[in-house]
C-alpha positions as CSV (number, residue, x, y, z in Angstrom):
1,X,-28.3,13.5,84.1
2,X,-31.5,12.5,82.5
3,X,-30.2,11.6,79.6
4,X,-28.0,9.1,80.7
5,X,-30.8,6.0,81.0
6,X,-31.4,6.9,77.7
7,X,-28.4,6.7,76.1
8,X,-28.3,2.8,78.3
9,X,-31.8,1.5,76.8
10,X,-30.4,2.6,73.4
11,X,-26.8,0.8,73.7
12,X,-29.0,-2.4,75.5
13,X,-31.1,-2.3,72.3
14,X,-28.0,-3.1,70.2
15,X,-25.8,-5.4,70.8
16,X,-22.0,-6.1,69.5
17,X,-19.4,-8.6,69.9
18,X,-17.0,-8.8,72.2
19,X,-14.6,-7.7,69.1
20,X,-16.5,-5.9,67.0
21,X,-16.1,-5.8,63.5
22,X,-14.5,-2.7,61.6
23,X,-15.8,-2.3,57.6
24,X,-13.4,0.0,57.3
25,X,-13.8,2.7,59.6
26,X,-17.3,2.0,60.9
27,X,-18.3,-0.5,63.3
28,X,-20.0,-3.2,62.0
29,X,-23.5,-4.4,63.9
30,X,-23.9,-8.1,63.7
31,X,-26.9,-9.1,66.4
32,X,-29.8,-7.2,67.2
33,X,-33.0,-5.9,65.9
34,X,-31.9,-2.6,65.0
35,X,-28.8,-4.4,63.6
36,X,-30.4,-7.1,61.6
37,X,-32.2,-3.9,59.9
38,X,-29.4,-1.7,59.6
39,X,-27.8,-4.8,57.6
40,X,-30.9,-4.9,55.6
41,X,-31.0,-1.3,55.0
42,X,-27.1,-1.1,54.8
43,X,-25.7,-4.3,53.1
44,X,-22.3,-5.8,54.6
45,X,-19.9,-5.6,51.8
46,X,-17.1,-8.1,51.7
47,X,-13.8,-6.6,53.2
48,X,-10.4,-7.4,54.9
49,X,-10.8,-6.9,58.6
50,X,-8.0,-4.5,58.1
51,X,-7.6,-1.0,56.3
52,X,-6.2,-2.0,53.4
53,X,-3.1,-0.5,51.8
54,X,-2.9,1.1,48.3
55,X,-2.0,-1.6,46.6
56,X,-4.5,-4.0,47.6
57,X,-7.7,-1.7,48.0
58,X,-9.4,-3.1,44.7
59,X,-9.3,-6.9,46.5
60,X,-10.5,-5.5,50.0
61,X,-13.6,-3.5,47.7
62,X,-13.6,-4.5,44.7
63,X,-16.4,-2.3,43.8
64,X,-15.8,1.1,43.3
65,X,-12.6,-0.7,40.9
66,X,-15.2,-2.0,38.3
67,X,-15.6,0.8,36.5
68,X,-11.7,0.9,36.1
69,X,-11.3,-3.1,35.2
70,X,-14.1,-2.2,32.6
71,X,-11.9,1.1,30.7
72,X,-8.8,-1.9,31.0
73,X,-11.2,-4.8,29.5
74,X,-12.6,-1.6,27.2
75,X,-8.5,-1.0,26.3
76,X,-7.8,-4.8,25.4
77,X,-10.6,-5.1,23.4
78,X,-9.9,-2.2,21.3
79,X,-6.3,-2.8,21.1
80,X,-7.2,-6.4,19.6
81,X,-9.3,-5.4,17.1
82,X,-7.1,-2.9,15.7
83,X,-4.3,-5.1,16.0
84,X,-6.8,-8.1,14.0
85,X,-7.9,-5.1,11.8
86,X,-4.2,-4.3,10.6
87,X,-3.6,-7.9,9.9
88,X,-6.6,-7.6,7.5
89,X,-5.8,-4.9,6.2
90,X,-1.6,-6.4,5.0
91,X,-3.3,-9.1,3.7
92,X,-5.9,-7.6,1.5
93,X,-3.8,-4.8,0.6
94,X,-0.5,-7.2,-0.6
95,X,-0.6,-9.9,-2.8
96,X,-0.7,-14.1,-1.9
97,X,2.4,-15.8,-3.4
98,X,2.1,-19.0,-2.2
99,X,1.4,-21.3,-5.3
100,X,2.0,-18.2,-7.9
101,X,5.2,-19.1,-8.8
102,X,7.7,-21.8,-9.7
103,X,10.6,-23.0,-7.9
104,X,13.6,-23.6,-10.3
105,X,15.3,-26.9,-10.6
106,X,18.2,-26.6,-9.5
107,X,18.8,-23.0,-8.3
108,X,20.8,-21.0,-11.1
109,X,23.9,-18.5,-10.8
110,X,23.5,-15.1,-10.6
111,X,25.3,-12.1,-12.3
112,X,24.8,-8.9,-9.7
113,X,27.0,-9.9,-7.0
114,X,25.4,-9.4,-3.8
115,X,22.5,-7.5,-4.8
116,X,19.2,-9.8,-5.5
117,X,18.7,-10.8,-9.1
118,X,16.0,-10.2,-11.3
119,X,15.8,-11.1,-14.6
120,X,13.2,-9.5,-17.2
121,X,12.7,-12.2,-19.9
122,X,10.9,-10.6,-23.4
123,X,11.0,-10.7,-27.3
124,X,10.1,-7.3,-28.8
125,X,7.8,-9.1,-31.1
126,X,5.5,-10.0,-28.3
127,X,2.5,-8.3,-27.7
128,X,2.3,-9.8,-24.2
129,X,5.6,-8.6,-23.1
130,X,4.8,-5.0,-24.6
131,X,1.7,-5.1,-22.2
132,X,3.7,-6.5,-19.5
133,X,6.3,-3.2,-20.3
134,X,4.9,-0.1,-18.0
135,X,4.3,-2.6,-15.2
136,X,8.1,-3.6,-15.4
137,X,8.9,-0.3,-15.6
138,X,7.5,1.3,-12.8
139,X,9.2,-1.6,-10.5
140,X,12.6,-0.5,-12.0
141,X,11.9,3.0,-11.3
142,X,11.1,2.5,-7.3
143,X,12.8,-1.0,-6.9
144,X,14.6,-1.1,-3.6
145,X,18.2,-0.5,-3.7
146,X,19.0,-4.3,-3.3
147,X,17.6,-5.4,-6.5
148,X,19.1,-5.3,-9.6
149,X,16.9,-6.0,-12.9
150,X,18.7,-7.5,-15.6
151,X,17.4,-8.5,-19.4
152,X,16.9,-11.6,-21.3
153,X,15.9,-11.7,-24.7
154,X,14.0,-15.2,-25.4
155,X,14.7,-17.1,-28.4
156,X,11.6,-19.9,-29.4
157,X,12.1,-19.5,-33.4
158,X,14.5,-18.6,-35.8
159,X,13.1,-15.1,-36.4
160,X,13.6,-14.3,-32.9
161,X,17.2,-14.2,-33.1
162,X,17.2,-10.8,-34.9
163,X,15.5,-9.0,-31.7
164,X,17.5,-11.3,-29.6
165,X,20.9,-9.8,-31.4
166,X,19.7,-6.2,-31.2
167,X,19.2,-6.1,-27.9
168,X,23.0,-7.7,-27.2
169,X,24.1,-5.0,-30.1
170,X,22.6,-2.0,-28.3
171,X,23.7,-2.9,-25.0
172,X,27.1,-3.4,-25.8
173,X,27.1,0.7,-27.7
174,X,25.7,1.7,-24.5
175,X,22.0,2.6,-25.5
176,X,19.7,-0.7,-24.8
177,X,18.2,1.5,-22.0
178,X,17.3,4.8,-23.8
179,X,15.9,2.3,-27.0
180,X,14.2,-0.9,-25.1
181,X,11.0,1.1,-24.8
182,X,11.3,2.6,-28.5
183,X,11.5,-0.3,-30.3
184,X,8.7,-1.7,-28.7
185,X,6.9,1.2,-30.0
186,X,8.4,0.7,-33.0
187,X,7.0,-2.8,-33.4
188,X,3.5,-2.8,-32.0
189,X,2.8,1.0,-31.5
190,X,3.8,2.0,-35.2
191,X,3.6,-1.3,-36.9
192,X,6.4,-1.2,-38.4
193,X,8.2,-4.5,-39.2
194,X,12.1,-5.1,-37.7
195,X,12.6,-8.6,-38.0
196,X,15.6,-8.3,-39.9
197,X,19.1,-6.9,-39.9
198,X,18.5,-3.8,-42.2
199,X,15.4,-2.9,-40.5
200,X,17.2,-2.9,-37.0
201,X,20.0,-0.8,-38.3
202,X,17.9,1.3,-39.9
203,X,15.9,1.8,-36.6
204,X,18.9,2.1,-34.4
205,X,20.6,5.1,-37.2
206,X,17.3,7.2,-36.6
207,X,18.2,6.9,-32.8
208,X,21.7,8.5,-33.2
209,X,23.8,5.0,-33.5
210,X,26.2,4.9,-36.5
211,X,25.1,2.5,-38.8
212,X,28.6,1.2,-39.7
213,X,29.0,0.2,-36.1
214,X,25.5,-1.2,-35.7
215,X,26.8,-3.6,-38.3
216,X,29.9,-4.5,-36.9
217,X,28.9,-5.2,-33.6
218,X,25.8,-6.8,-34.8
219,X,27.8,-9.9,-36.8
220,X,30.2,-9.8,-33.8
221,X,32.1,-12.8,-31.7
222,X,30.6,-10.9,-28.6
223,X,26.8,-10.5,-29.7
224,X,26.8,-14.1,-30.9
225,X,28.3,-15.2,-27.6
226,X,25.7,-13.9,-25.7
227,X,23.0,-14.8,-28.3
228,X,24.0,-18.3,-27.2
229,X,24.4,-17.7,-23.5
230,X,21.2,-15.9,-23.9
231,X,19.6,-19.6,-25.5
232,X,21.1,-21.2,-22.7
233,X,19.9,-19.3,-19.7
234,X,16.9,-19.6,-21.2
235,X,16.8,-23.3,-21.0
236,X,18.3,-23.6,-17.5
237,X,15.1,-21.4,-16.2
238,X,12.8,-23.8,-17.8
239,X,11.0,-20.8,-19.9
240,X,7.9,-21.8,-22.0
241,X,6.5,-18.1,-23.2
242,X,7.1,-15.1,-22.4
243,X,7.1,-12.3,-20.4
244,X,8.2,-14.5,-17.5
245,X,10.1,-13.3,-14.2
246,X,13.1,-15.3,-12.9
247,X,14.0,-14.0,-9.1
248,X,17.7,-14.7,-8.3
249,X,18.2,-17.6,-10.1
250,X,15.7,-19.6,-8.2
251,X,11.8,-18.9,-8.7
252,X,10.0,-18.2,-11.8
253,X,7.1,-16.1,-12.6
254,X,4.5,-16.4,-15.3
255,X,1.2,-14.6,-15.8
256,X,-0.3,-17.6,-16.2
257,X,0.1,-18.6,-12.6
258,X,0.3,-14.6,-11.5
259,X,-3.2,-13.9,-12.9
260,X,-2.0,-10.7,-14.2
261,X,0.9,-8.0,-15.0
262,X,0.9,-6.6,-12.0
263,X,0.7,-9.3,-10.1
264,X,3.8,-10.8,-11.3
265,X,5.3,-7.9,-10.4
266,X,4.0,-8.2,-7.2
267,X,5.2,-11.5,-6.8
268,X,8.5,-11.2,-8.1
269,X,8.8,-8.0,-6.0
270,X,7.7,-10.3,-2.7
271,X,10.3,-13.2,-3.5
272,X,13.2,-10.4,-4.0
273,X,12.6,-9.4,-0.6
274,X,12.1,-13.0,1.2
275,X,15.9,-13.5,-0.4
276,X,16.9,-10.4,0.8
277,X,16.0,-10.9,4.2
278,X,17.1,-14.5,4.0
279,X,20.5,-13.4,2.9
280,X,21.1,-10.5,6.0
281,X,20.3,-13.3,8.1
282,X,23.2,-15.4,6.3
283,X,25.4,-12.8,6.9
């Protein structure tokens, strides 16, 4: 019984609203000296005057969510700079096209059907192209199954024609592939001079061709026919030196606007697969 006057005096000495306020579970003081310092000592926080449901408990107290908005903002940020960093990292590790190559005049036929066309074109005599030789090689040996690399032997003098109608000669007794490489090596690796007919047959002999039929074919309708053809394709692509790259009959590639071997590799390799994309897309 005594303790009742107390527990009066102490519920005089604070006062509440008619409603009182709920921060969530507690009542909320809001006039008053002992409230005024339990505000003070306690700060209100800003809250729904409701319990909030799951869903919206980070908008009725935001607070304890900051450290979770700050892993997401921590997430983003990471995710966008590996994302910026992998754009980086394409562009440094391919190879710029734009302005490396020529665009042909009108676009020329092609002769591998539907797979995408790229045309190789040398003279054995050239010490550029026999440079130019083990980057061209290692694109035929991984080339995607799409491409198809063809030859063109270049003809700029008279004295060209020989290489032009060896190449024709070997390809047509089935061994231009195993004897391209050789008689580069022939030329510029041994120094050995096969600028004429009698060299040639005497070169193509010590690689297992029958010299009778090196000499028939050689001074044949067929080798001359594509000697000419040959001359002609190589006026239609506008070449000016070689080695030079001609991608499906409609961009050409030079070292001189390349910058180097392998970058017209590159290039060419880029421009077969913008037409190869370009023609799934027609189909």
């Amino acid at each position: 019984m005594k303790q009742r006057p107390t527990m009066v005096l102490l519920c005089s000495a604070v006062s509440f609203n008619a409603r009182p306020r709920r921060a969530g579970h507690r009542f909320a003081p809001t006039g008053g000296p002992v409230a005024q310092e339990a505000r003070r000592t306690f700060p209100r926080r800003r809250v729904l005057p409701f319990p909030p449901p799951k869903s919206f408990r980070g908008l009725a107290n935001p607070e304890p969510e900051a450290p979770m908005m700050n892993r997401w903002l921590c997430r983003l940020v990471a995710i966008a700079w590996i994302a910026a960093a992998s754009h980086a990292g394409a562009q440094s590790a391919g190879v710029d096209v734009e302005g490396r190559y020529e665009v042909l005049q009108p676009p020329q036929l092609t002769e591998t059907g539907d797979r995408i066309e790229v045309v190789d074109v040398f003279w054995y005599g050239c010490p550029a192209c026999y440079r130019f030789l083990p980057a061209m090689e290692a694109f035929e040996r991984d080339k995607p199954e799409y491409v198809e690399v063809r030859r063109l032997p270049a003809v700029f003098r008279e004295n060209w024609i020989a290489h032009a109608r060896a190449y024709y000669t070997a390809r047509l007794l089935g061994v231009a592939e195993e004897t391209h490489r050789a008689l580069f090596d022939e030329i510029h690796a041994n120094q050995r001079p096969t600028d004429t007919r009698e060299a040639l047959g005497a070169f193509y002999e010590r690689h297992g061709v029958d010299r009778a039929e090196f000499d028939r074919t050689y001074d044949s309708f067929a080798v001359e026919s594509l000697v000419r053809k040959s001359v002609l394709m190589q006026q239609r692509y506008g070449i000016r030196g070689t080695p030079s790259v001609v991608v499906n009959g409609k961009y050409r590639v030079t070292g001189r606007l390349a910058g180097s071997y392998e970058d017209m590799i590159e290039i060419a390799r880029a421009l077969a697969d913008r037409e190869y994309e370009a023609q799934r897309a027609s189909n």
